[in-house]
C-alpha positions in Angstrom: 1.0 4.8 -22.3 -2.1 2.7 -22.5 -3.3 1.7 -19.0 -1.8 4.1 -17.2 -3.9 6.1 -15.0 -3.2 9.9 -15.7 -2.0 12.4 -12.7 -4.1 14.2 -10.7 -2.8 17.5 -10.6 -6.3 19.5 -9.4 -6.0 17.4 -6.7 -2.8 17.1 -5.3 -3.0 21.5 -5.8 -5.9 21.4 -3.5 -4.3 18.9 -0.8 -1.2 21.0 -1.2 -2.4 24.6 -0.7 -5.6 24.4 0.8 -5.4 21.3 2.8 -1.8 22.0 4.1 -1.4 25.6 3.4 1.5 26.1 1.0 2.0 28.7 -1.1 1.8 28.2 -4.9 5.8 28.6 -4.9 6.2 26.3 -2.0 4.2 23.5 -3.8 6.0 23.3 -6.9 9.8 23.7 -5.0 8.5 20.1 -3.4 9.4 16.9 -4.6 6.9 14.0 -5.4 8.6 12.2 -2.0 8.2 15.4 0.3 5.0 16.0 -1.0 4.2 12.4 -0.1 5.5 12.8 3.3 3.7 16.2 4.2 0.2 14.5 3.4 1.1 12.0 5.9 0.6 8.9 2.7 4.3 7.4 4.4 3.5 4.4 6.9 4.5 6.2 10.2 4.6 5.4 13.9 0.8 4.8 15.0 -0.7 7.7 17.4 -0.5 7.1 21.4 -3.3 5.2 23.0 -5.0 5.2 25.9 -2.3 2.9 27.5 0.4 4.9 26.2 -1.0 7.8 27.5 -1.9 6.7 31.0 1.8 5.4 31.3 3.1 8.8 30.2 0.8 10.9 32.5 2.0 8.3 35.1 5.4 8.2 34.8 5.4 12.4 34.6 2.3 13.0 36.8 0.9 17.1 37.1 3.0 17.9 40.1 1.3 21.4 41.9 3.9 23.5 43.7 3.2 26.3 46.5 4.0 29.2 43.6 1.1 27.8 41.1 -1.8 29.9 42.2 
């Protein structure tokens, strides 16, 4: 196994259960893939930007009505 780069197991605990809150049990019951996907490391579609947001807020504008105090 020469060149191989071992597993970081400390780490991926602590970005488990600390940095996304599982429990011990709930960590090891995940696979390497869902694991993968939780920590966000699959290529995703980007966040909304300020264009994207100004057309939503446009097309579905804050509307008032006479019962909102």
């Amino acid at each position: 196994m020469s060149g191989a780069r071992p597993f970081d197991w400390p780490g991926l605990m602590r970005a488990g259960m600390q940095g996304l809150g599982l429990k011990p049990h709930e960590f090891w019951a995940l696979t390497p893939a869902e694991l993968l996907i939780l920590m966000g490391d699959e290529p995703g579609v980007a966040p909304m930007g300020r264009a994207g947001l100004e057309a939503l807020a446009a097309r579905f504008p804050d509307v008032k009505d006479d019962h909102d105090g």
